[in-house]
C-alpha positions as YAML, in Angstrom:
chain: A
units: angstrom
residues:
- id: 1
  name: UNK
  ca: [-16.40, 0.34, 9.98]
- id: 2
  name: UNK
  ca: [-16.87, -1.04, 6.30]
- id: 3
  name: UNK
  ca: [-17.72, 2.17, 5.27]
- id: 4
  name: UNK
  ca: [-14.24, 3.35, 6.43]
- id: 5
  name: UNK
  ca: [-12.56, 0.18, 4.78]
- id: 6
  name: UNK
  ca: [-14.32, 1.49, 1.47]
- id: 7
  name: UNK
  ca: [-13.47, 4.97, 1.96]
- id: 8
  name: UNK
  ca: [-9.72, 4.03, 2.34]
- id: 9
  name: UNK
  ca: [-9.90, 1.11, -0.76]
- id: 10
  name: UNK
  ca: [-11.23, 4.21, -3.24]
- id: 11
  name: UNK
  ca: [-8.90, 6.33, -1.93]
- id: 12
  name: UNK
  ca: [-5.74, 4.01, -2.28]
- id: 13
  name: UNK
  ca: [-7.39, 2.69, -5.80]
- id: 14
  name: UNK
  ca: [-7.58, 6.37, -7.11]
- id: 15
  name: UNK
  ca: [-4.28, 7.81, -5.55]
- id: 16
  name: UNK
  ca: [-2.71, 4.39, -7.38]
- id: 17
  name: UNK
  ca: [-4.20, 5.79, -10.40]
- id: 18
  name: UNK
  ca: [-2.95, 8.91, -10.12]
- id: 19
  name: UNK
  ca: [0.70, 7.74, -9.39]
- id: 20
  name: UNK
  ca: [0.90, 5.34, -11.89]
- id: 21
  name: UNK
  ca: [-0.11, 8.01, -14.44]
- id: 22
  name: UNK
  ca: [2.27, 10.25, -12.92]
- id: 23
  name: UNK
  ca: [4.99, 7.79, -13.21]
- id: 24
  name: UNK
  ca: [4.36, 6.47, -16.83]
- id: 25
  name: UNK
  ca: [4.13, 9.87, -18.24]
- id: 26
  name: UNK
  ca: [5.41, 12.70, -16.11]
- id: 27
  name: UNK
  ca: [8.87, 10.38, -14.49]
- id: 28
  name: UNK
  ca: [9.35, 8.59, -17.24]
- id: 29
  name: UNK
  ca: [11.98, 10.80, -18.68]
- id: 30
  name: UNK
  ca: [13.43, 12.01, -15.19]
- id: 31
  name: UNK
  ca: [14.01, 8.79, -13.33]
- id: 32
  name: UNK
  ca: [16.82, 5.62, -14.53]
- id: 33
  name: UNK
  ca: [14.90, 2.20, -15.40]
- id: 34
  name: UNK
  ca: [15.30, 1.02, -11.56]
- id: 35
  name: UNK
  ca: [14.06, 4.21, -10.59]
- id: 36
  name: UNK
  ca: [11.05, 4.19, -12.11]
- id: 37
  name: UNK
  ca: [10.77, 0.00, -11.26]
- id: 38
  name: UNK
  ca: [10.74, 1.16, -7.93]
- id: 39
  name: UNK
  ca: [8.53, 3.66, -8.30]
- id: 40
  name: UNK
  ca: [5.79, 1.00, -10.22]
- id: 41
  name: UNK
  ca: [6.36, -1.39, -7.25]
- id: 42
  name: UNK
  ca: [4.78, 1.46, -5.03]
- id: 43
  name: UNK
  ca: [1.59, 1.77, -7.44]
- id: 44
  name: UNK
  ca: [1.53, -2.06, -7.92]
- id: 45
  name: UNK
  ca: [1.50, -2.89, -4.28]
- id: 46
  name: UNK
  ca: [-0.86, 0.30, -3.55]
- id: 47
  name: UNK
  ca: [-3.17, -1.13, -6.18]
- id: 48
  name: UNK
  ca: [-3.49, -4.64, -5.47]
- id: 49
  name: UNK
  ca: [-4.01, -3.54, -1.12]
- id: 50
  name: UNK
  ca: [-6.52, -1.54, -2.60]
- id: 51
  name: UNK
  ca: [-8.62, -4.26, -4.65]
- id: 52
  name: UNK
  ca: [-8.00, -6.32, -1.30]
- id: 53
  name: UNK
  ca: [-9.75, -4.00, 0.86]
- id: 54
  name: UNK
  ca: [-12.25, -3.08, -1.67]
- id: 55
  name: UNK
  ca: [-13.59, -6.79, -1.17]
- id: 56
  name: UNK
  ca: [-13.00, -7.34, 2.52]
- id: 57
  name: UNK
  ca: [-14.88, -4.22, 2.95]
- id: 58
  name: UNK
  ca: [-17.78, -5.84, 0.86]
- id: 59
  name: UNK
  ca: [-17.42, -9.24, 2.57]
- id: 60
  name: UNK
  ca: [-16.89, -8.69, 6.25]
- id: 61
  name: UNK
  ca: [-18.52, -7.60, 8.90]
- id: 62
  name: UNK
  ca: [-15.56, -5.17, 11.07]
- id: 63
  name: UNK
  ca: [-16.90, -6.75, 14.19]
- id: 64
  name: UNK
  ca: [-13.75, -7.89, 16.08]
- id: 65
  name: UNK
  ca: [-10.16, -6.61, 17.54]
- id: 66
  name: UNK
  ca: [-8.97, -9.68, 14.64]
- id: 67
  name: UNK
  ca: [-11.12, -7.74, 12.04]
- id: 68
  name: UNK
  ca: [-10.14, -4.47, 12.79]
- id: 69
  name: UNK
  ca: [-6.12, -5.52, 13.06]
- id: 70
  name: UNK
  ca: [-6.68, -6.67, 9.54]
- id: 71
  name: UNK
  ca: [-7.65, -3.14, 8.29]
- id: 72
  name: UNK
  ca: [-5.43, -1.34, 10.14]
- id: 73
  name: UNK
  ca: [-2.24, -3.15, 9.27]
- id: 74
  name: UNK
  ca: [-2.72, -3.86, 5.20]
- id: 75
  name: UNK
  ca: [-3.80, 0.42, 5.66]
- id: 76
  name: UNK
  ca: [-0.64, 1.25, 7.62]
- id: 77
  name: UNK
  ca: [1.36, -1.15, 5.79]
- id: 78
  name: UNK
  ca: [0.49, 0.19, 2.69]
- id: 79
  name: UNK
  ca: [1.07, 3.85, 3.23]
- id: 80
  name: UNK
  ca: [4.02, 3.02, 4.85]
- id: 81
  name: UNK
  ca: [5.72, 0.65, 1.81]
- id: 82
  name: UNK
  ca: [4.14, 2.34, -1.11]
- id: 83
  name: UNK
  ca: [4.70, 6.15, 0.06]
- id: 84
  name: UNK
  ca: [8.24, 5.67, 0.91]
- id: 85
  name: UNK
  ca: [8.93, 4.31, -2.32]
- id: 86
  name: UNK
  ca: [7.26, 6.94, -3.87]
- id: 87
  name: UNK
  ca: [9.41, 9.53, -0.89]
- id: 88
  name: UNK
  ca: [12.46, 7.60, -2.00]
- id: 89
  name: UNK
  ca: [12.13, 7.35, -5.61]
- id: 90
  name: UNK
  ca: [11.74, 11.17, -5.83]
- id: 91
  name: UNK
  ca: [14.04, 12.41, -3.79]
- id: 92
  name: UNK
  ca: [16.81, 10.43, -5.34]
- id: 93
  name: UNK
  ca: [15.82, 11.76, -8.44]
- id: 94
  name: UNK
  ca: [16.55, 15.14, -7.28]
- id: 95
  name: UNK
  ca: [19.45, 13.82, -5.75]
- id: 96
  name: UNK
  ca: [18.24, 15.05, -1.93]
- id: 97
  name: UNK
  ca: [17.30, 11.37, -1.05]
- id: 98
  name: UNK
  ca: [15.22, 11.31, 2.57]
- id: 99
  name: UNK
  ca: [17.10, 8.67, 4.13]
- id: 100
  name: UNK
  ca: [14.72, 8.13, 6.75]
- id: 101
  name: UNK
  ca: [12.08, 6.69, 4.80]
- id: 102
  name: UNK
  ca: [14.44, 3.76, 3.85]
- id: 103
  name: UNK
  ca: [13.48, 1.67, 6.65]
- id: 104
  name: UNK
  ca: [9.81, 2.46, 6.66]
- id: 105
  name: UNK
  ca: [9.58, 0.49, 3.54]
- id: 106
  name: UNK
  ca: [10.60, -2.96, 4.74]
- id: 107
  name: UNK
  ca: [8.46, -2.02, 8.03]
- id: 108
  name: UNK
  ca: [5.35, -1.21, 6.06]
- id: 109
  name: UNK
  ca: [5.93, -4.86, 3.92]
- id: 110
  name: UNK
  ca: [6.13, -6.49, 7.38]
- id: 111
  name: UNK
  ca: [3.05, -5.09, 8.65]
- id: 112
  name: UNK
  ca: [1.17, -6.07, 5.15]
- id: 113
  name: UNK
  ca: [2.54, -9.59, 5.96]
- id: 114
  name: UNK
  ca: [0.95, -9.31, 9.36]
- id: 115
  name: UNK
  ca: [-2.15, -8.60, 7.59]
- id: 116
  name: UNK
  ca: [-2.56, -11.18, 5.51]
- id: 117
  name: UNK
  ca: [-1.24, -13.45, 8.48]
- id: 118
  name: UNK
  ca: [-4.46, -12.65, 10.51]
- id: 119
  name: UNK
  ca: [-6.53, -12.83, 7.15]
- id: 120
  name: UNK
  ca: [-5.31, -15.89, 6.86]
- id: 121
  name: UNK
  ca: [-5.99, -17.07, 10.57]
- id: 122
  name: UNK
  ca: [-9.33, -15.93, 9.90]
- id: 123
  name: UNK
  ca: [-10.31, -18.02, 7.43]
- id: 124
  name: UNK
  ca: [-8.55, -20.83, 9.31]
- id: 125
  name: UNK
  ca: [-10.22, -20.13, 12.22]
- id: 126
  name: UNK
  ca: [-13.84, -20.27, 10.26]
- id: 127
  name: UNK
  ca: [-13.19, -23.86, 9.38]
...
């Protein structure tokens, strides 16, 4: 299972890369300032789950249901807040906005909350 944690960190670290490049040079002059803040939210968020799983995928052992929740929700949660910013950003831009991927966002934040909840009760429950 680490292996899988890794595969997904590199992915989300170099897809981050590639959107954040995308949106600093390509977006820049087609999306308004809160536009393209929304769209470096996505990358930010993308970025920083990415460094997270990067090291959980070095430091634990994917052993457990508790372990294995943790992945899957900062995974889901990610794709699901940073993507549909990304979804949103550019279809507004070319004024066809998805409106279903507006409530995937706040979903996808809960679920990375989630995450970090049972990261948290890990480490709690290791003392």
């Amino acid at each position: 299972m680490n292996e899988i944690v890794l595969v997904f960190a590199a992915f989300l670290g170099a897809s981050g890369i590639i959107f954040g490049a995308f949106g600093a040079h390509f977006l820049k002059k087609k999306l308004t300032t809160e536009q393209l803040q929304s769209f470096e939210t996505g990358v930010k968020y993308q970025m920083y789950h990415a460094l997270v799983l990067l090291v959980l995928g070095f430091q634990l052992e994917f052993d457990s249901t508790l372990k294995n929740s943790i992945f899957l929700l900062l995974i889901v949660g990610i794709v699901l807040f940073s993507f549909s910013i990304y979804g949103l950003v550019l279809s507004s831009a070319s004024n066809k906005k998805i409106r279903f991927l507006g409530p995937m966002t706040p979903f996808g934040g809960l679920l990375l909350v989630l995450g970090w909840g049972l990261l948290m009760y890990l480490f709690l429950s290791a003392l």
